[in-house]
ZADRENDO-438255 format. One record per atom (N, C-alpha, C, O, CB): residue in one letter; x, y, z. Coordinates in pm, whole numbers, padded with zeros to 5 digits, always signed. Glycine has a CB too. Example, Ala and Ser with C-alpha at 12.3 -4.5 7.8 and 13.67 -1.06 7.14 Angstrom:
% ZADRENDO-438255
A+01319-00569+00780;A+01230-00450+00780;A+01320-00330+00780;A+01424-00332+00846;A+01131-00447+00905;S+01285-00225+00708;S+01367-00106+00714;S+01290+00003+00787;S+01341+00114+00804;S+01408-00060+00572;
***
This chain:
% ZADRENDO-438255
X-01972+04009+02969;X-01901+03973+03090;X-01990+03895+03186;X-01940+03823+03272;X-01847+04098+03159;X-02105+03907+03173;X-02213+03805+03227;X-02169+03684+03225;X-02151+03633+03336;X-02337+03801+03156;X-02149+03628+03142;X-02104+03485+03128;X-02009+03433+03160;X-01997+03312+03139;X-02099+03448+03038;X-01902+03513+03226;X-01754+03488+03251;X-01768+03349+03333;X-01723+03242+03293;X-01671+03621+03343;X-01860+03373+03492;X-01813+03259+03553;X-01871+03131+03537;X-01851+03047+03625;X-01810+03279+03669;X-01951+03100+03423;X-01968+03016+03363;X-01854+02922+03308;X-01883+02803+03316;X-02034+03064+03295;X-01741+02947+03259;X-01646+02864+03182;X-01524+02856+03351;X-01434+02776+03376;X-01573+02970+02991;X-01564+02949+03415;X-01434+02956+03546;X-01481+02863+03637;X-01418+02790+03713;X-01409+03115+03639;X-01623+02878+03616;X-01666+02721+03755;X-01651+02632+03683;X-01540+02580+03693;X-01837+02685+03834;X-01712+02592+03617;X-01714+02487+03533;X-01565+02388+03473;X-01552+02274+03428;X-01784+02554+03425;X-01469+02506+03502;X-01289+02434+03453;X-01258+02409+03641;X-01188+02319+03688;X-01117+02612+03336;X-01313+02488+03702;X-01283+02467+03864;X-01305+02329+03890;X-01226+02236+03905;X-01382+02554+03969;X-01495+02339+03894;X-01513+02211+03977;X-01468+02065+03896;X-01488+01958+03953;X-01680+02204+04018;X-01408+02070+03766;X-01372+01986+03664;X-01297+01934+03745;X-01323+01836+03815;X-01323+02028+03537;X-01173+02009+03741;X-01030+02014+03783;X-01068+02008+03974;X-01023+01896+04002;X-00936+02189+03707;X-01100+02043+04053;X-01090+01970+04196;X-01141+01870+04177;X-01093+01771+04233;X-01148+02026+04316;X-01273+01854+04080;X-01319+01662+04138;X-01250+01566+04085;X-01236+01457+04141;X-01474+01596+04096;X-01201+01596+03973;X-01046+01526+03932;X-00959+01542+04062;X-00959+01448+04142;X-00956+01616+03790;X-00916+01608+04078;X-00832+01592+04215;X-00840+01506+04332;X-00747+01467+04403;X-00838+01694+04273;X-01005+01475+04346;X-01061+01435+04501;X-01077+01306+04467;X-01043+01217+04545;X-01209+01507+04567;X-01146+01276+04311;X-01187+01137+04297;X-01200+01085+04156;X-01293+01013+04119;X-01314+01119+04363;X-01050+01146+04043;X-01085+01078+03922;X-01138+01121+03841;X-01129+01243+03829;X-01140+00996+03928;X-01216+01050+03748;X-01325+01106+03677;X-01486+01099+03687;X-01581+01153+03629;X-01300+01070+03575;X-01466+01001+03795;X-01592+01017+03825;X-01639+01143+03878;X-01755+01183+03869;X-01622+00928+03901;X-01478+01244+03975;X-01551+01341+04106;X-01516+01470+03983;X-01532+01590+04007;X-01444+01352+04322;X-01460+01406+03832;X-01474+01566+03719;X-01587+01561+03715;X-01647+01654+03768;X-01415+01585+03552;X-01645+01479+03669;X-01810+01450+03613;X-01883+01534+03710;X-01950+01635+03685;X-01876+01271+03622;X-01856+01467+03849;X-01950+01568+03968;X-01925+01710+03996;X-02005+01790+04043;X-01937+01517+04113;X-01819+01729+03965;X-01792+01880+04003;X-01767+01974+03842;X-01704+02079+03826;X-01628+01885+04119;X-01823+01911+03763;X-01771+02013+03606;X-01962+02039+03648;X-02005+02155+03650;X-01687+01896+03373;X-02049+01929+03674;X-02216+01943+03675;X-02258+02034+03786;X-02364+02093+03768;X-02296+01794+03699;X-02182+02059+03919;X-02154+02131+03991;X-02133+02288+03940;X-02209+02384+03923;X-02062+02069+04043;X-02004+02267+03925;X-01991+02411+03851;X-02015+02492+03740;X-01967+02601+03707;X-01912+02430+03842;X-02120+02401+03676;X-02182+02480+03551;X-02307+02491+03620;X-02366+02595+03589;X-02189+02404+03390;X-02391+02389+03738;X-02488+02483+03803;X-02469+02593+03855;X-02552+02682+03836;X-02540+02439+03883;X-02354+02614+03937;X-02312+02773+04015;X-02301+02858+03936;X-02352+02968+03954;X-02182+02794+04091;X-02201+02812+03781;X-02194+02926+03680;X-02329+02965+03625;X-02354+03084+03610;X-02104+02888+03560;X-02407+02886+03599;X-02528+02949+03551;X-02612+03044+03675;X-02707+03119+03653;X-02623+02824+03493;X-02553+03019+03796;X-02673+03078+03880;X-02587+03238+03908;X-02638+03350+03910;X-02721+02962+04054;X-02459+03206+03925;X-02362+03296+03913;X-02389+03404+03745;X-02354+03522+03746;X-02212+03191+03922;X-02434+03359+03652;X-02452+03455+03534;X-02584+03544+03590;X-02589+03666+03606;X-02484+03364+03372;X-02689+03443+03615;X-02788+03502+03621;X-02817+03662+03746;X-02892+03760+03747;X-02866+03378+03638;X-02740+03622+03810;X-02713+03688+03908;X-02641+03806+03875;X-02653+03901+03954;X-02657+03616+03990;X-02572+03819+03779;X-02472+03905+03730;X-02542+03995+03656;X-02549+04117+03669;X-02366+03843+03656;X-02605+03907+03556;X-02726+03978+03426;X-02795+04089+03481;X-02803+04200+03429;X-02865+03867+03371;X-02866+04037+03639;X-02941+04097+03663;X-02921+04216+03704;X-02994+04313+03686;X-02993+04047+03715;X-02774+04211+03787;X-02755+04310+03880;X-02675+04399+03749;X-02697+04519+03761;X-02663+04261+04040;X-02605+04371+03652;X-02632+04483+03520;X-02758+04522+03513;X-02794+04599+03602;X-02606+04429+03373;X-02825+04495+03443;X-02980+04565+03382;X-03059+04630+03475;X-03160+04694+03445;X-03086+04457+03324;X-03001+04611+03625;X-03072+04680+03703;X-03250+04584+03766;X-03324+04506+03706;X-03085+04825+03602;X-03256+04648+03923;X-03382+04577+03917;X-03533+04702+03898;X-03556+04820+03924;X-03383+04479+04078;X-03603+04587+03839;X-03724+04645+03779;X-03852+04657+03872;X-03956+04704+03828;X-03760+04562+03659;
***
């Protein structure tokens, strides 16, 4: 379940920067939201496993 919001940002910011500006603003916001999803996993991972 770590990984969930990885594929949910990533179809998000796809789909609004399509909305705002085409394909150029998918491009910016799919690169967008696979940075948040990854920072968003990591964040998740951690707070499972507990801090050390």
């Amino acid at each position: 379940m770590g990984c969930l919001p990885l594929p949910l940002l990533f179809l998000a910011g796809f789909g609004l920067g399509w909305l705002i500006d085409g394909s150029t603003g998918a491009l910016w916001g799919a690169s967008i939201g696979l940075v948040l999803g990854l920072l968003a996993m990591g964040w998740l991972v951690r707070a499972i496993r507990g801090r050390r």
